[in-house]
C-alpha positions in Angstrom: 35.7 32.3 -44.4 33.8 33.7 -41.6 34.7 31.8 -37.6 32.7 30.6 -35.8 32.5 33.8 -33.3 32.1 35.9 -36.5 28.7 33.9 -37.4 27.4 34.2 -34.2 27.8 38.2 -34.0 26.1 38.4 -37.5 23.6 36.2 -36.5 22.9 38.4 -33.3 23.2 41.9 -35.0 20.2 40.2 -37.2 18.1 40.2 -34.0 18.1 36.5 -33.6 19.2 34.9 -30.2 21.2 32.3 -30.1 23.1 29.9 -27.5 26.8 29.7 -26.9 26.9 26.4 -27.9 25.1 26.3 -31.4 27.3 24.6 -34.2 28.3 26.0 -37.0 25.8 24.4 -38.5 23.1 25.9 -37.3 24.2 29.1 -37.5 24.7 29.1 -41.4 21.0 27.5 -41.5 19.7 30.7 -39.5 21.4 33.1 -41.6 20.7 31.7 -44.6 16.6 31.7 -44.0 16.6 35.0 -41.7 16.4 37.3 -44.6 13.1 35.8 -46.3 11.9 35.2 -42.5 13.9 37.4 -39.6 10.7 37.4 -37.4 9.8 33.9 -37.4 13.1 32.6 -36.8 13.9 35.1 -33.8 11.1 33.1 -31.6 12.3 29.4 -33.5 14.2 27.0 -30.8 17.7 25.5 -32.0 17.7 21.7 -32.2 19.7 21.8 -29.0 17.2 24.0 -27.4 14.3 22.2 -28.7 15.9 19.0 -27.6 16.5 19.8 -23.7 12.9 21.5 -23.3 11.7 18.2 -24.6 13.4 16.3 -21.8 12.1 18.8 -19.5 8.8 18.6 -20.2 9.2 14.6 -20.2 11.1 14.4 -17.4 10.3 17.2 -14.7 6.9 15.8 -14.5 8.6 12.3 -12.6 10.6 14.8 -10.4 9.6 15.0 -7.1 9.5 17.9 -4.2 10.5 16.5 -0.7 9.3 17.4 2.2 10.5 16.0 5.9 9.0 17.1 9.2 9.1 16.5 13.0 6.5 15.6 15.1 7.2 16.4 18.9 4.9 17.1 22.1 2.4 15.3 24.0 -0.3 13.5 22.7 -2.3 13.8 26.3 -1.5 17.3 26.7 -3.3 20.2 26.0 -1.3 21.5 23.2 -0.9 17.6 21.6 1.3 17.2 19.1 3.2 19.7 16.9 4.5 19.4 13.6 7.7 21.3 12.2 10.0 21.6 8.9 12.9 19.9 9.3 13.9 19.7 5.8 13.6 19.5 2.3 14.9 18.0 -1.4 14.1 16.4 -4.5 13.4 12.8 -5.9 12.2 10.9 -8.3 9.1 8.3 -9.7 11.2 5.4 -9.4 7.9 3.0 -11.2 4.4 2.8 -11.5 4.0 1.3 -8.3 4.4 4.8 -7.0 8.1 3.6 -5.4 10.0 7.4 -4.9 14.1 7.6 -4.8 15.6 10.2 -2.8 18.6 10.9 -0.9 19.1 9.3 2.7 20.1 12.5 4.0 17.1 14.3 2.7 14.7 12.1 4.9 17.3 11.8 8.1 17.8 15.3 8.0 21.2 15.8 7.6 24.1 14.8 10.7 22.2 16.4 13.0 18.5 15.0 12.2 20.4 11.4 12.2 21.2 11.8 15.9 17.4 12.5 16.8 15.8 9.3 15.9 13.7 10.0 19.3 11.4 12.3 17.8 9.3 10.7 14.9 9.7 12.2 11.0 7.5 12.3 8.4 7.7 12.9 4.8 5.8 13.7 2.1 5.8 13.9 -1.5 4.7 17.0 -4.5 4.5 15.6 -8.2 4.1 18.5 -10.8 0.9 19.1 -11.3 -0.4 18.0 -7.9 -2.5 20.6 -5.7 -1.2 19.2 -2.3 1.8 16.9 -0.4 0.7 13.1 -0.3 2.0 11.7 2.9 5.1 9.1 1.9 5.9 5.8 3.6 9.5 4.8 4.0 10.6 1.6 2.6 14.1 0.8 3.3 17.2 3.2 3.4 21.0 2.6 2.7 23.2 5.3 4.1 26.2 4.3 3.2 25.3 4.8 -0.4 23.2 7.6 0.9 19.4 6.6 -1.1 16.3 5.9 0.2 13.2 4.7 -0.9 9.9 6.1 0.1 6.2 5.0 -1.2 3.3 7.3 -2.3 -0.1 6.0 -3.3 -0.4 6.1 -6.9 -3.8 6.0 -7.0 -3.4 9.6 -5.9 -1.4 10.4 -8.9 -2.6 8.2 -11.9 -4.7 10.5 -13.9 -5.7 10.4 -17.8 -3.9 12.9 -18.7 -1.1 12.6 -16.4 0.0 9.1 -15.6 2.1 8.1 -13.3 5.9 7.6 -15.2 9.0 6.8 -13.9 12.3 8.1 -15.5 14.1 5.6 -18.1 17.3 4.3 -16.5 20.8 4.6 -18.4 23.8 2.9 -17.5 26.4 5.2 -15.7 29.3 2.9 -16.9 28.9 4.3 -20.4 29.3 8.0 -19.2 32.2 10.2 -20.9 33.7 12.9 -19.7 32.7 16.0 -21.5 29.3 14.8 -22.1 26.0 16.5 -21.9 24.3 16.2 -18.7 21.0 18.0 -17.0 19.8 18.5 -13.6 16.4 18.7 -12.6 15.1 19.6 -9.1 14.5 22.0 -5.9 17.3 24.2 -4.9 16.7 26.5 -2.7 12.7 25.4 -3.2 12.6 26.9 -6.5 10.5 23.9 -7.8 11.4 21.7 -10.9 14.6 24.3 -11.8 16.7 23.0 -14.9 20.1 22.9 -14.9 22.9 22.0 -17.4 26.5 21.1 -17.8 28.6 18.4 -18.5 30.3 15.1 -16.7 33.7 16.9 -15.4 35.3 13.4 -14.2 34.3 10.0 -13.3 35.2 7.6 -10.3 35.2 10.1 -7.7 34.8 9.0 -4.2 32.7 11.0 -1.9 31.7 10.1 1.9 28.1 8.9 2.4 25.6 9.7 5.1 26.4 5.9 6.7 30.1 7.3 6.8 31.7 4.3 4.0 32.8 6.2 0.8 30.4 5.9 -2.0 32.9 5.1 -4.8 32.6 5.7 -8.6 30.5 8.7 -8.5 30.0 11.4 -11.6 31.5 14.9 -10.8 29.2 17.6 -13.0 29.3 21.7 -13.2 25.8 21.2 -13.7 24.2 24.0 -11.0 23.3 21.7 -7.5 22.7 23.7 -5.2 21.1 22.9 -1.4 17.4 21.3 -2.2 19.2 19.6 -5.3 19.3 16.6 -3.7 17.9 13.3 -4.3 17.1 14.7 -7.6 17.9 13.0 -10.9 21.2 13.9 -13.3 20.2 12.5 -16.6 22.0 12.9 -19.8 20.9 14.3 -23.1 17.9 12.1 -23.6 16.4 12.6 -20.6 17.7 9.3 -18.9 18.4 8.9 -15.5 22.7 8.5 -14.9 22.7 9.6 -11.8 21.0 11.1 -8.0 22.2 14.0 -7.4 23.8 14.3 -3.5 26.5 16.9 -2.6 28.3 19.7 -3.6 31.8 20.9 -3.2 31.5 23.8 -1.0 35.0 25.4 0.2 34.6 27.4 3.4 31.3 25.8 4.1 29.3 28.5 1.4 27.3 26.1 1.1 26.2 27.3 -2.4 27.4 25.9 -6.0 31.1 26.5 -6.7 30.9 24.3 -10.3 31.5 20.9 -8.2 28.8 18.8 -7.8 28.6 14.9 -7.3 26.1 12.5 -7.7 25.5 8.5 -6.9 25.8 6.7 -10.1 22.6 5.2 -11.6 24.4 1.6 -11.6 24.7 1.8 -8.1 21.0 3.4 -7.4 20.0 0.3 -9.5 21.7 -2.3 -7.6 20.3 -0.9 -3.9 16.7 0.4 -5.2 16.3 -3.4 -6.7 17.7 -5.2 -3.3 15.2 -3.0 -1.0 12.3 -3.5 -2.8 12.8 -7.3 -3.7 14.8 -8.1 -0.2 13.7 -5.7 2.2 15.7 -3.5 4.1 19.2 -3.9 5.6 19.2 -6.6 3.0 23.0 -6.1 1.7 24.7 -9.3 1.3 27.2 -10.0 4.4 30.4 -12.4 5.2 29.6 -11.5 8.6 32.5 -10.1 9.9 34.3 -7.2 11.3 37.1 -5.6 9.7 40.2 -4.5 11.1 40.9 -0.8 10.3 43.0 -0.1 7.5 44.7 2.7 9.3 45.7 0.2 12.1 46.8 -2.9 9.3 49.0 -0.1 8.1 50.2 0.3 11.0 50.9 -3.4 12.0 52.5 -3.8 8.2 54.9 -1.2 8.9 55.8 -2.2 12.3 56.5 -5.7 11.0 58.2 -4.5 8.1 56.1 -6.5 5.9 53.4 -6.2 2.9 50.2 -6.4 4.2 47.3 -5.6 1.2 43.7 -6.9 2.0 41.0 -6.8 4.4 41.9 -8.3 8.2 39.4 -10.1 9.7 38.7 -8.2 13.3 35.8 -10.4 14.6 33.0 -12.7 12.8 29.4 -13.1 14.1 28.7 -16.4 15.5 26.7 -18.3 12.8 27.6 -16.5 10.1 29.3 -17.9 6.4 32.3 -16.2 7.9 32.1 -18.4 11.1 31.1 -21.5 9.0 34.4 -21.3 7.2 36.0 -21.0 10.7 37.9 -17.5 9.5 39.8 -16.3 12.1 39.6 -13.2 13.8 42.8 -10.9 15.7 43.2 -11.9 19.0 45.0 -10.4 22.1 48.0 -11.6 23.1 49.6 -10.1 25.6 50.7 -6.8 24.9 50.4 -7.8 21.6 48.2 -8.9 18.9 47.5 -12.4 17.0 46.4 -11.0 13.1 43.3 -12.5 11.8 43.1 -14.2 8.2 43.6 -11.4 5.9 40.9 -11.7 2.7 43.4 -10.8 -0.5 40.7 -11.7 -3.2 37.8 -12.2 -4.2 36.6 -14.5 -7.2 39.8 -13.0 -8.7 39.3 -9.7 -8.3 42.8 -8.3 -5.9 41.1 -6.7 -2.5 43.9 -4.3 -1.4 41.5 -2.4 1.7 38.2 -2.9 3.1 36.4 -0.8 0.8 37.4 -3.4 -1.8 35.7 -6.0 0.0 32.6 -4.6 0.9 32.1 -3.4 -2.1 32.4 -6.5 -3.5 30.0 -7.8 -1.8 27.4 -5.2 -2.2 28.1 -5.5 -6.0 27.6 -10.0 -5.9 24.6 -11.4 -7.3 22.2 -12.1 -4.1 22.3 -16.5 -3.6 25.2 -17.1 -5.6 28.6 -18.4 -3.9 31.8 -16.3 -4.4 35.6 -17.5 -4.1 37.6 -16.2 -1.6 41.5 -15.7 -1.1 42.3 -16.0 2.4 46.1 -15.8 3.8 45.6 -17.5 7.2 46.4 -15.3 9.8 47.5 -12.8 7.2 50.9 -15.5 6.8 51.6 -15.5 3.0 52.8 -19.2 3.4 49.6 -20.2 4.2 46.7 -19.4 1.2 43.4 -20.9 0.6 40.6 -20.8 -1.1 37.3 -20.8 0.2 33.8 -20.8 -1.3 31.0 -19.2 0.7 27.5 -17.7 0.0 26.9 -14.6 2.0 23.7 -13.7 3.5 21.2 -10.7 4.1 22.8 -8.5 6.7 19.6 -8.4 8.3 19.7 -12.3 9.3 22.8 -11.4 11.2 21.8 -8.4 13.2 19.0 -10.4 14.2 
């Protein structure tokens, strides 16, 4: 019996092309048809083929080209105003109301565009098919889970023969390693580019623009390169399981190495639906501060004692954490008074900070969550305490 290799050599010496990842299945079907018919199948797509250039042709024409630019000068001047590039990605028709999803960096420019906010930005948005960039308005932003969301007229867009579509959400919580996965958008402004590969691990954490981790993210060898992203990863069907929004690039290349990371669409879903139903720095809050966990390290091993939770630092006067009366560290000399140390939270063990503000992010908005608190981080003293956190917006004033 022929292998697999061996099939795919005869197939080839027939003429015929074929991927490296046709079964065996469809290899026997080519060979057995290519006598009667060797030039009508050479130009016939493999179901696998057949099946990604019909997500591509659903798909790409929701992706979006992002552009951001910056306005500088003198209105009064001579001159006026000028306009320059200051960067550019990919997104995606979020729904028909024209909402666009994108990367927070893509918009802020990167580190160094974040640090001048003094000089106004603007960005616009290219659907395929579209003769010109339509000017976008920015709804909110979260850049700790690095994803914005920016607003185009649909009006401009919705056409008979090209309505405006959003991509079909999956659930990234159902994603196996070793499955399927295809990248669509605008490296190195090669518009609407293809890409494919597979999910090479799950629960990474990788830093976000706000400078938290984003945890739980999809690693992919999927080809993401710089312009990638904000652009959507979507598995074999053509739904969206991720945003695209780094790469792993060793000696600052810069370039695709195989390693690429993107948000998880669970997470997209959860801050895309609090911005546009809440508004923007909408997160729900305790309303504290948190001690670091390099310095509650510290303080454990100094004392020579556990110490696994988040340590309340400060709370914001009016807050649920100041209704509760949580207590915050305090000077004491040369020394320092621990706050109440959170070890829970509606069951669920909180071992850092990370564990706690993500668990907050991830609560329903309005409904009260249970809280383990060691009072002034003393394991003889535990309560629990039931609070409803609030916007982080009505805190910040």
């Amino acid at each position: 019996m022929l292998g697999d290799e061996e099939l795919r050599m005869l197939v080839r010496a027939r003429g015929i092309v074929v991927p490296d990842d046709a079964t065996r299945e469809e290899l026997m079907t080519i060979l057995q048809t290519s006598t009667a018919r060797v030039d009508s199948d050479s130009t016939r797509l493999l179901d696998a083929e057949a099946s990604r250039v019909d997500v591509f042709e659903r798909v790409a024409p929701a992706v979006a080209y992002i552009q951001t630019s910056v306005v500088s000068g003198n209105p009064f001047a001579l001159r006026g105003m000028s306009e320059y590039p200051a960067g550019a990605g990919s997104g995606f028709v979020w729904d028909e109301d024209g909402h666009v999803v994108t990367n927070y960096h893509v918009i802020a420019g990167g580190p160094a565009g974040m640090r001048r906010k003094e000089l106004p930005r603007k960005v616009a948005v290219k659907l395929q098919g579209t003769d010109e960039l339509l000017e976008a308005k920015v709804v909110g932003t979260e850049p700790d889970k690095d994803i914005a969301v920016l607003k185009i007229d649909p009006r401009a867009l919705r056409r008979e023969d090209a309505p405006l579509k959003p991509i079909e959400a999956a659930s990234s919580a159902a994603l196996k390693v070793g499955q399927d996965v295809l990248a669509i958008g605008n490296p190195f402004g090669l518009d609407w580019t293809l890409t494919r590969g597979i999910v090479s691990a799950l629960g990474r954490d990788i830093d976000g623009a706000g400078g938290r981790p984003i945890r739980g993210c999809v690693q992919t060898d999927a080809a993401i390169n710089p312009g990638n992203s904000g652009g959507p990863l979507l598995d074999s069907r053509g739904r969206l399981v991720g945003v695209n929004t780094m790469i792993y690039s060793p000696g600052s290349l810069g370039a695709n190495v195989g390693i690429g990371f993107a948000v998880p669409v669970d997470t997209v879903k959860r801050v895309v639906t609090q911005i546009l139903e809440r508004g923007e720095n909408a997160r729900p809050s305790l309303g504290v501060g948190l001690l670091p966990d390099r310095l509650r390290k510290q303080y454990a091993k100094n004392l020579n004692r556990k110490l696994e939770g988040a340590i309340v630092a400060d709370v914001v006067k009016g807050s649920p954490a100041d209704v509760l009366r949580l207590a915050p560290c305090e000077r004491q000399g040369a020394g320092v008074l621990l706050g109440d140390m959170i070890t829970a939270v509606n069951d669920t063990s909180v071992s850092d900070n990370e564990d706690l503000l993500c668990a907050f992010e991830e609560a329903e908005p309005d409904v009260p969550l249970t809280l383990t608190v060691m009072r002034r981080s003393d394991p003889q003293d535990v309560e629990q305490l039931t609070l409803t956190p609030v916007p982080r917006k009505e805190l910040t004033g």
